[in-house]
C-alpha positions, 0 to 999 in steps of 0.5 A, spaced: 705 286 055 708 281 060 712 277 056 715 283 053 717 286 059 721 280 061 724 279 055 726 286 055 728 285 063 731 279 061 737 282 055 738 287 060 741 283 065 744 279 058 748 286 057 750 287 064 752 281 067 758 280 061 765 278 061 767 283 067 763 279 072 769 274 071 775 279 074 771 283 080 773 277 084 780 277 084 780 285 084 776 285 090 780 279 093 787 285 091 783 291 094 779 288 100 771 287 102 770 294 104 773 299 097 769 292 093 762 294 096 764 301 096 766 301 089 759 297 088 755 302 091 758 308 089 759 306 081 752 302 082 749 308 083 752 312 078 750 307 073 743 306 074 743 313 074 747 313 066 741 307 064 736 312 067 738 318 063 738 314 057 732 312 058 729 318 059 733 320 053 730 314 048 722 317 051 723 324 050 725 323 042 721 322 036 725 316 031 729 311 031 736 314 034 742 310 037 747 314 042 751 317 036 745 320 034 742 323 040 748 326 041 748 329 034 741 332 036 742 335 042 750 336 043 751 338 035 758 335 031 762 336 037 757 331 042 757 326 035 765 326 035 766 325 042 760 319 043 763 316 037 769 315 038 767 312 045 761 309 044 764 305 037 771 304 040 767 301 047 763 296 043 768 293 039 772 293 045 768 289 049 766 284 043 773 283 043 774 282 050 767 277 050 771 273 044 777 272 047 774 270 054 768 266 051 774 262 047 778 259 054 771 258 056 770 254 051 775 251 051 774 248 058 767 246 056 769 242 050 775 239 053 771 236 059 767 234 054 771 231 048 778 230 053 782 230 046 780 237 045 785 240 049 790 241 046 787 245 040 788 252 042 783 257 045 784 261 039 779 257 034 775 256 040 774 264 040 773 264 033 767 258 033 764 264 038 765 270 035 762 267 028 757 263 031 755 268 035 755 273 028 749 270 025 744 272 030 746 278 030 745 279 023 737 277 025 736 281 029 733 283 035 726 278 034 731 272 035 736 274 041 730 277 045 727 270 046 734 266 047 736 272 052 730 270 057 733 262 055 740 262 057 739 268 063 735 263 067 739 258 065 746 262 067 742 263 074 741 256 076 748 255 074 751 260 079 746 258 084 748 251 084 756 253 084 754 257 090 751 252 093 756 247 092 761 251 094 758 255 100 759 250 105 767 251 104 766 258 104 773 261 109 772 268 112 779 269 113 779 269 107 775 275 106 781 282 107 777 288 109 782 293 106 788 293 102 792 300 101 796 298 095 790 296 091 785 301 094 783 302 086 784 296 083 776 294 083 774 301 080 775 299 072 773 292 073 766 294 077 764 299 072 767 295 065 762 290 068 756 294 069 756 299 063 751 297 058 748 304 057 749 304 050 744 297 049 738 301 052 735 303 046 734 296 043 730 295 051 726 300 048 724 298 042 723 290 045 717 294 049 712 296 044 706 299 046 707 306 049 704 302 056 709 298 055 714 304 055 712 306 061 715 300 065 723 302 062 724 304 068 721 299 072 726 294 067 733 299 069 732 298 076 729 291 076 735 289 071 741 293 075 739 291 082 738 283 079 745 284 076 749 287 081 746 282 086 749 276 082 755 279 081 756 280 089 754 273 090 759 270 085 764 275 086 764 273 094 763 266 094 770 265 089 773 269 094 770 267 100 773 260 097 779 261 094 782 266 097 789 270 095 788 265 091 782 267 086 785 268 079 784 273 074 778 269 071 776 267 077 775 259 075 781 256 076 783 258 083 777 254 085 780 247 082 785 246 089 777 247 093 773 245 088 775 240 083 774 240 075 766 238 075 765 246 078 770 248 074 767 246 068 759 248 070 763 254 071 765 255 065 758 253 062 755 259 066 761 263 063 759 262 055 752 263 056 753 270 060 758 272 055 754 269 049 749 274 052 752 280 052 756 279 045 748 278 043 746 285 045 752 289 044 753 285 037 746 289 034 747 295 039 753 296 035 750 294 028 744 298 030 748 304 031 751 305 024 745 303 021 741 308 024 745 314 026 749 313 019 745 310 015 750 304 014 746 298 010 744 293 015 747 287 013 753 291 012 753 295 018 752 287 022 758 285 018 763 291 021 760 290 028 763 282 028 768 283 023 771 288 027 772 286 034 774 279 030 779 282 026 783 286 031 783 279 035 787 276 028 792 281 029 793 279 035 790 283 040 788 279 045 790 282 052 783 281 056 785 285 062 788 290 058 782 291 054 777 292 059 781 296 063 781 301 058 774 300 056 771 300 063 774 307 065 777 311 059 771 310 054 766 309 059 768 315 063 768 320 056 760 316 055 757 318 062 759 325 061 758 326 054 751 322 057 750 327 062 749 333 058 745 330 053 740 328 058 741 335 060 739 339 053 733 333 052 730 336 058 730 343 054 730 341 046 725 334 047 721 331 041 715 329 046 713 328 053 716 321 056 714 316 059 717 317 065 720 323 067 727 325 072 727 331 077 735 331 078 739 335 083 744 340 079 749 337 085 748 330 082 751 332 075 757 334 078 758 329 083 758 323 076 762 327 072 767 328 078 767 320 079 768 319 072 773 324 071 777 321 077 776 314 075 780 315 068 786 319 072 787 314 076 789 309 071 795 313 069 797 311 075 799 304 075 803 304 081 796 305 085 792 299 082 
């Protein structure tokens, strides 16, 4: 049992801990130290409440069913449409994002490596990720579970050992406490790095024993609070170093201070995080068409990579764009539709779960509000 709850904490983290982590320095660099921790606490809260809401969701029904199922379910047709379209758009989105951040990574660690491979451009770095990367996800979860729980502890030492190495430089005058004009700034960034709901149903399929099941939620909250700690301690060591000089992707700012060898350790840890990710949201989007549509595995494995591989050929490769719209927009239509699923699976459920929340009608209306004011906002760039 043990082994599987840490292979099941441990992707969990992988899902969480992707490509946005790399972007909440600069925003918080932008926006200040206070809107940052405001914006972590606020959205931290209505994540885990999201992850916890599947969960229960997951607990609660008889059969293997993805988000586009349980919105069928519980919702009718109209649920399905609204999901589908996030949730197939947010995935495929997100692996974009992890193909072109996971191929200027790449590029960094090979070069230090192999200095004539430098002038080969990031975009065959990105498309050795992607395809490299979709073999495992056509395994199957068997393969990854194991793997994630390798290259987390592998991530977490990395970012240990640049946070010690760097920490002594660390300026507190670079730390800002508010900056008006990009009060928003954070908001898509932070909520783009902690979404990963849709994975849920995979956690619970690593957990196989109904005593098992009962520690997913033990799992949700151990995942999300190791997961917005790591971001908090990267994310403030980048800036406490860099300054208004933290990059968009947050390494780069840090050669002036730091010179290339932590560039490099920096960009290991970036690959393996992104590799994570890519891993499980991979086969939580091939596993939605093949059980909520009935797609043939290795059919539905093959839109799941081939998709997001596609759209980086015909040339979509703003990576800020991408998460932008990921993270607020498509995440916003998740965790509302998410909201009312929960609330029909208390009344229509299949079976008892394994763990049971008691949330107040206020909460739903306070998450729905954040959500629906988070995606307005980005129709005003002028804020952000």
């Amino acid at each position: 049992m043990r082994k599987n709850f840490l292979f099941a904490l441990s992707s969990l983290v992988g899902v969480i801990i992707g490509a946005g982590i790399f972007g909440i320095p600069y925003a918080i660099s932008k926006s200040g130290v206070i809107p940052g921790l405001f914006y972590f606490l606020i959205l931290g809260g209505a994540v885990l409440l999201l992850y916890l809401f599947v969960g229960e969701i997951v607990l609660r029904t008889e059969g293997k069913l993805r988000l586009i199922g349980y919105a069928q379910k519980y919702l009718g047709n109209s649920g399905k449409v609204f999901i589908t379209i996030s949730t197939v758009l947010g995935l495929w989105g997100a692996l974009l994002a992890y193909i072109i951040l996971g191929g200027d990574f790449l590029k960094i660690v090979i070069s230090s490596i192999l200095p004539s491979a430098s002038g080969v451009p990031s975009f065959y770095f990105a498309l050795f990720f992607s395809i490299f990367l979709s073999f495992f996800v056509f395994q199957g979860m068997k393969f990854i579970a194991p793997l994630e729980l390798f290259t987390n502890t592998l991530f977490f030492f990395i970012v240990f050992f640049v946070f010690c190495f760097g920490s002594p430089k660390i300026n507190f005058q670079n730390f800002d406490l508010a900056n008006v004009k990009n009060l928003f700034l954070p908001y898509g960034v932070i909520l783009f790095s902690l979404a990963g709901w849709t994975s849920i149903p995979e956690i619970a399929d690593i957990l196989k024993s109904p005593e098992e099941r009962k520690k997913l939620k033990k799992v949700i909250i151990f995942a999300m609070t190791i997961s917005i700690f790591i971001c908090l301690l990267f994310s403030f060591t980048i800036v406490g170093i860099s300054g208004k000089n933290t990059s968009f992707e947050a390494l780069q700012g840090l050669v002036p201070y730091l010179g290339p060898k932590v560039i490099f350790f920096g960009a290991i840890a970036a690959v393996i995080t992104l590799a994570d990710s890519f891993l499980i949201l991979g086969l939580s989007s091939r596993n939605t068409l093949l059980y909520d549509y009935k797609i043939p595995k290795k059919t539905a494995a093959l839109i799941s990579c081939g998709i997001p591989l596609v759209l980086f050929l015909a040339g979509l490769r703003n990576f800020i764009g991408i998460i932008g719209t990921v993270g607020t927009i498509i995440g916003a239509i998740e965790g509302i539709v998410i909201i009312f699923i929960f609330k029909n699976a208390k009344k229509l459920s299949d079976r008892n779960p394994e763990y049971n929340l008691n949330i107040p009608s206020f909460i739903f209306y306070f998450l729905v509000l954040v959500f629906i004011l988070g995606a307005v906002l980005q129709f005003f760039p002028s804020l952000n």
